[in-house]
C-alpha positions as CSV (number, residue, x, y, z in Angstrom):
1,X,12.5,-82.9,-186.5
2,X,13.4,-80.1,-184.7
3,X,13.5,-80.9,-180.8
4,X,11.5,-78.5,-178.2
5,X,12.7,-78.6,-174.2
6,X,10.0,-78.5,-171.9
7,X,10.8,-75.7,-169.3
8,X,10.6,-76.3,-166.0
9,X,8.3,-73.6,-163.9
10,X,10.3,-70.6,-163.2
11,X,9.7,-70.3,-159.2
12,X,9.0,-66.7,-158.1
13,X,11.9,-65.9,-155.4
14,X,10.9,-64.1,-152.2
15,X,12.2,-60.6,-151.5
16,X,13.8,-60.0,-148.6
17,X,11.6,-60.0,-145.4
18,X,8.6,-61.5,-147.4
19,X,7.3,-64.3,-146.1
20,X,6.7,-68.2,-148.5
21,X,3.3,-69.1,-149.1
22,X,1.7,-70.3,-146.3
23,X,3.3,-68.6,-143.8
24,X,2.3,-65.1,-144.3
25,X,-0.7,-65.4,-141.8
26,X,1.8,-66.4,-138.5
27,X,3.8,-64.2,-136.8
28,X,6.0,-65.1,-134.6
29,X,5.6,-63.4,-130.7
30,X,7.7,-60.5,-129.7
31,X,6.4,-60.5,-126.1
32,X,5.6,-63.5,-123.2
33,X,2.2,-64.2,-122.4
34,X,0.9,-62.9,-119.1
35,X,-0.2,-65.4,-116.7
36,X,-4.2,-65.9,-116.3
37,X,-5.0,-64.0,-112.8
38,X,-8.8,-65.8,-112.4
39,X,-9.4,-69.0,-111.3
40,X,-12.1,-69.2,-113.6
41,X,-10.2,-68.8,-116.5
42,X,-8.7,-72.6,-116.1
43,X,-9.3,-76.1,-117.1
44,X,-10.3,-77.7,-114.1
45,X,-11.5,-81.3,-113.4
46,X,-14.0,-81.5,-110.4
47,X,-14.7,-85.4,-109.4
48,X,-16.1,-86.7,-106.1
49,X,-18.7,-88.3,-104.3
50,X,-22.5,-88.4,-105.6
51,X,-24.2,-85.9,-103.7
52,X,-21.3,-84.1,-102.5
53,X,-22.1,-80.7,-103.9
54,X,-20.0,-80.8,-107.2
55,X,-22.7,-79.1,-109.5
56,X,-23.6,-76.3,-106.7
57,X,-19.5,-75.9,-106.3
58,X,-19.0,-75.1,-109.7
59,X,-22.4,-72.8,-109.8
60,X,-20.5,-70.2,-107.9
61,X,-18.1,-69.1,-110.9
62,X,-19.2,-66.1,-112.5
63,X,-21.1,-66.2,-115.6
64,X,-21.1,-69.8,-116.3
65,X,-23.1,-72.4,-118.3
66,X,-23.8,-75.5,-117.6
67,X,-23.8,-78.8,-120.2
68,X,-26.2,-80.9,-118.6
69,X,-25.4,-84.8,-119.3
70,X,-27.1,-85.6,-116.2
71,X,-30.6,-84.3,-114.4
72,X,-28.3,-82.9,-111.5
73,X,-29.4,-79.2,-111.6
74,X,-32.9,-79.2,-111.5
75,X,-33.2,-77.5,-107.9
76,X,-30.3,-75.0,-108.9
77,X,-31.0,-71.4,-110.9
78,X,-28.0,-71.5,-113.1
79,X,-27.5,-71.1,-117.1
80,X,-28.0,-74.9,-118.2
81,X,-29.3,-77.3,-121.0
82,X,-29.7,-80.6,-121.2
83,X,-27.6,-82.7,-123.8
84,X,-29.2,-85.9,-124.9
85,X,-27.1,-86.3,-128.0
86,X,-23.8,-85.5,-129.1
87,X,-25.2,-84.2,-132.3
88,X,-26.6,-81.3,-130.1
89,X,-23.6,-80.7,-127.8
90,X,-21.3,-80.2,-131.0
91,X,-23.8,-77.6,-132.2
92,X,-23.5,-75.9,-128.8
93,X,-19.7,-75.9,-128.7
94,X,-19.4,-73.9,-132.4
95,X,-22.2,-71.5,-130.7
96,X,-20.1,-71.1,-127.3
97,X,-16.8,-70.7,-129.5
98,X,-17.8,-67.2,-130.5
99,X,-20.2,-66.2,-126.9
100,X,-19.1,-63.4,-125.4
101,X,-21.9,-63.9,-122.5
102,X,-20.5,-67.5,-120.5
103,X,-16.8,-66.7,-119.2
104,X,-17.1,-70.3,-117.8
105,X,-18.5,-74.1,-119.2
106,X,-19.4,-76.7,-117.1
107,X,-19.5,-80.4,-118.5
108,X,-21.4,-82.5,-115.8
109,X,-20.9,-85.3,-116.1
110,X,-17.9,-85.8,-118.8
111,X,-18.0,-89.4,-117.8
112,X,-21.9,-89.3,-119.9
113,X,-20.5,-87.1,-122.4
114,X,-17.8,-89.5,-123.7
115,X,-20.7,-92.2,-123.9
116,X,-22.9,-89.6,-125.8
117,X,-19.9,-89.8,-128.3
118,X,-19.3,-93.0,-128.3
119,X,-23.0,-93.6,-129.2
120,X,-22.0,-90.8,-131.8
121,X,-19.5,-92.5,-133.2
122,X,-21.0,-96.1,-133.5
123,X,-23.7,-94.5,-135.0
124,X,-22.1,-93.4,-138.1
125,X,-20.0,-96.8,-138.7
126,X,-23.1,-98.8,-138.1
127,X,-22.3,-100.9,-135.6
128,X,-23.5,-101.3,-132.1
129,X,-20.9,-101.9,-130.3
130,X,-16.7,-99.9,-130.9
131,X,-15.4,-104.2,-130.8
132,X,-17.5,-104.9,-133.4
133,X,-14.6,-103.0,-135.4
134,X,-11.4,-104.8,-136.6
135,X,-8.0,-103.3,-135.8
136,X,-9.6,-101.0,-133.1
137,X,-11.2,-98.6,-135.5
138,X,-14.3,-98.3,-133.3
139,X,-12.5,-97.0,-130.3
140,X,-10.2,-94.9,-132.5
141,X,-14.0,-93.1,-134.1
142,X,-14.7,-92.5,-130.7
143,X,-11.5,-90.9,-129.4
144,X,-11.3,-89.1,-132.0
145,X,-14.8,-87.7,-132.4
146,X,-14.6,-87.1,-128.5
147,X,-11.4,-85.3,-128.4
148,X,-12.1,-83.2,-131.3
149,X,-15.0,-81.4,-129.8
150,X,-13.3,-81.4,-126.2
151,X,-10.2,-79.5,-128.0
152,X,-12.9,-77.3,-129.9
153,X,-14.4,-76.3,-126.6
154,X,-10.7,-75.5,-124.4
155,X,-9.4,-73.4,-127.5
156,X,-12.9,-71.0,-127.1
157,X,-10.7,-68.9,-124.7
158,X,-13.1,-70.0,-121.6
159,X,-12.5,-71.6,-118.5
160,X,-14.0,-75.3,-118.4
161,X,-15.1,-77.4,-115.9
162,X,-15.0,-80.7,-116.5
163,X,-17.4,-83.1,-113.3
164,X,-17.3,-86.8,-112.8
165,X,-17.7,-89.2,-109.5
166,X,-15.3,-91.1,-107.8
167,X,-14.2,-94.1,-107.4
168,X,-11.9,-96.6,-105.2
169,X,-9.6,-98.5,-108.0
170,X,-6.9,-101.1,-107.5
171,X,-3.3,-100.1,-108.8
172,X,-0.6,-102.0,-108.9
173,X,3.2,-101.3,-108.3
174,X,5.9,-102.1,-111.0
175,X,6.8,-104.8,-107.6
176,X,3.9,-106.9,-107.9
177,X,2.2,-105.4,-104.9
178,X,-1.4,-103.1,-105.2
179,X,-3.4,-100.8,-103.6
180,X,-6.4,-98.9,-103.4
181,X,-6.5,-95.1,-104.8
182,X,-9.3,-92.7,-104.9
183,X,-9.4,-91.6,-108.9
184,X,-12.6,-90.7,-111.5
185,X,-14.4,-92.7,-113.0
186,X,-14.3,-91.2,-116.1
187,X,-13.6,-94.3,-118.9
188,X,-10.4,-94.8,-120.1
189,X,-9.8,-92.8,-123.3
190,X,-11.8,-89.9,-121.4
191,X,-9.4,-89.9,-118.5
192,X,-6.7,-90.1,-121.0
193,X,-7.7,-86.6,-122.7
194,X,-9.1,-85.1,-120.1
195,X,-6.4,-85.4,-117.1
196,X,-4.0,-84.4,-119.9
197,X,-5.6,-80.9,-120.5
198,X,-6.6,-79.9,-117.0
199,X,-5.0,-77.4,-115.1
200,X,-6.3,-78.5,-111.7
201,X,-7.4,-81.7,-110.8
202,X,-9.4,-81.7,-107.5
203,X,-11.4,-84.3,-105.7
204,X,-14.2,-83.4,-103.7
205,X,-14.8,-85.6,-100.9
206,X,-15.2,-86.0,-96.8
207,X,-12.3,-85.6,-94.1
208,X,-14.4,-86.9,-91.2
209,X,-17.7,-85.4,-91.2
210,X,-16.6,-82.2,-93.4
211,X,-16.4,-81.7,-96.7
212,X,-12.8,-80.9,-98.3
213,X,-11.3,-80.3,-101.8
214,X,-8.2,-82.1,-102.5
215,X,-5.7,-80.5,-104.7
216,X,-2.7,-81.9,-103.6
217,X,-2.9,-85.8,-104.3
218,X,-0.9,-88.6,-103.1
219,X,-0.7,-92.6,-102.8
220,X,-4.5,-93.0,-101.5
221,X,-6.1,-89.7,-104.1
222,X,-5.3,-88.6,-107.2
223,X,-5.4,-84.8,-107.3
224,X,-3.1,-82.1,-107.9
225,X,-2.6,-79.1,-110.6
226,X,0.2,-77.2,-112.6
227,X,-0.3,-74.0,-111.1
228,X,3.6,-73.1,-109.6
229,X,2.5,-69.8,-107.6
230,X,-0.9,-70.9,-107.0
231,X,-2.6,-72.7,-103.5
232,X,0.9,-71.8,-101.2
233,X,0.3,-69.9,-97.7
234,X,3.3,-68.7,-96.6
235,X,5.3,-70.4,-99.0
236,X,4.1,-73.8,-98.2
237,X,1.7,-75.8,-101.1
238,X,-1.7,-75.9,-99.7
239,X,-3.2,-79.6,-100.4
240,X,-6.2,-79.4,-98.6
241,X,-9.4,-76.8,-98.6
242,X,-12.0,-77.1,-96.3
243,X,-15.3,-76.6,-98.0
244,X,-17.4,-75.4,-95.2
245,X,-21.0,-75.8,-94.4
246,X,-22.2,-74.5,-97.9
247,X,-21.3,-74.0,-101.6
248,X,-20.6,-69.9,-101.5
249,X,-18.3,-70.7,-98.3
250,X,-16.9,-73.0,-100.4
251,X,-16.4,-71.4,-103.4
252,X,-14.8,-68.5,-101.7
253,X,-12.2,-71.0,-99.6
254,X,-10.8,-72.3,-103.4
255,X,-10.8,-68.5,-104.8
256,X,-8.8,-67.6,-101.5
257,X,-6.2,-70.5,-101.9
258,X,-5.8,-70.1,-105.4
259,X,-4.9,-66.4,-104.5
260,X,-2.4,-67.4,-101.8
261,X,-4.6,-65.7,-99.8
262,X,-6.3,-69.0,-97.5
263,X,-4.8,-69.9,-94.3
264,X,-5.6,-73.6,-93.6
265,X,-4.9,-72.8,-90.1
266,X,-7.8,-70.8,-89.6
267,X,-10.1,-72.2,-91.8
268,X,-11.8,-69.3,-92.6
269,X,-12.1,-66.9,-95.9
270,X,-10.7,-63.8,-96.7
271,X,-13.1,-62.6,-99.1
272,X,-16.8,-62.9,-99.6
273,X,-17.6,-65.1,-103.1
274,X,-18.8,-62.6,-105.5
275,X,-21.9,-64.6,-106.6
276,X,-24.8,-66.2,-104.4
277,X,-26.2,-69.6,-105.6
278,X,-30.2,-69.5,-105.7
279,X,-32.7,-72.6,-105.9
280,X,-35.9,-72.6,-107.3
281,X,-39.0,-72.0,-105.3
């Protein structure tokens, strides 16, 4: 019986500057990237104190729409729509992933968006609550089906804004000793994501009777960004921006310290805000 050798696949070899199978669609860069010049063009997390003006603060950016989790801009005459489900706000994000109209998306409040997902997500195991899970799969659904979409939405090339409150919460030291700092109270696996992927990290809230933005945080507030040549005067790191008696003066004090351009001496702004904010009759 005459005996016949199976031959092996003959692999095609690769000429010379040709690149394997899978990697013909990557090039690698030949230049660095150019740092973003707008403010508006960053990931920015926006918490503070109910009422404070967080929604009206983050009306001022140019050309931006607003994910409604919460009825807070009813009075305001802004791009918005309300989100009731999660099913809707993932439709929303595919749509804004190819707009060419919205430069800027505001998420208010992220702290209601990561419950429409978690609602999402318990949904399709068929439970009601993430513990009714062994092994942690429920909050593992819901982490992932949150940060997916959250991803999907920073990749779109906009700038996002993500709003939440604030809160007082008790840390404690590596020593055994604890304290009180101001942080958001966004849930857990939110903040997790979310403070990750931010840019700046600001807490609006009261210094006296005025309104400030915190961007420089310490033992008492989180805050702070990642922005090396960004919010100095003179040199020196700018922590604190007075927001003034309304949102444009406001709005105008952050674009001015983010330019290096605020001096927190004065207290007053450089340049006019290039949008006005108008409520409803």
């Amino acid at each position: 019986m005459a005996i016949v050798k199976k031959q092996r696949p003959t692999q095609a070899k690769s000429s010379p500057g040709v690149a394997r199978r899978g990697t013909e669609e990557f090039e690698l860069p030949t230049e660095k990237s150019v740092p973003k010049e707008d403010i508006g063009d960053f990931i920015v997390l926006l918490f503070g104190e109910k009422k404070i003006g967080k929604t009206m603060l983050s009306a001022q950016f140019p050309d931006a729409f607003h994910m409604m989790f919460e009825p807070g801009g009813k009075a305001l005459e802004i791009y918005q729509s309300e989100f009731t489900d999660w099913g809707t706000f993932k439709k929303a994000v595919t749509k804004l992933r190819v707009d060419r109209r919205f430069n800027t998306v505001v998420i208010d409040t992220v702290d209601l968006a990561f419950k429409s997902a978690e609602k999402y997500a318990c949904t399709k195991l068929a439970i009601d609550d993430p513990a009714d899970e062994e092994w942690g799969k429920g909050w593992r659904a819901i982490r992932k089906e949150f940060e997916q979409q959250i991803h999907r939405l920073v990749s779109a090339g906009k700038g996002v804004i993500f709003i939440s409150h604030a809160m007082e919460r008790e840390i404690k030291t590596r020593r055994g000793s604890s304290s009180h700092r101001v942080v958001s109270t966004m849930p857990r696996q939110a903040a997790e994501i979310i403070e990750g992927l931010v840019d700046i990290w600001a807490c609006f809230t009261y210094d006296g009777e005025k309104r400030t933005l915190i961007i420089g945080g310490d033992e008492d507030v989180s805050a702070g960004h990642r922005l090396d040549d960004r919010f100095k005067w003179r040199g020196e790191e700018i922590r604190k921006i007075p927001m003034g008696s309304s949102a444009e003066e406001g709005y105008g004090n952050f674009v001015d310290a983010f330019n290096n351009k605020f001096n927190p001496n004065a207290g007053e702004p450089k340049s006019s805000p290039k949008k006005t904010l108008k409520r409803k009759a």
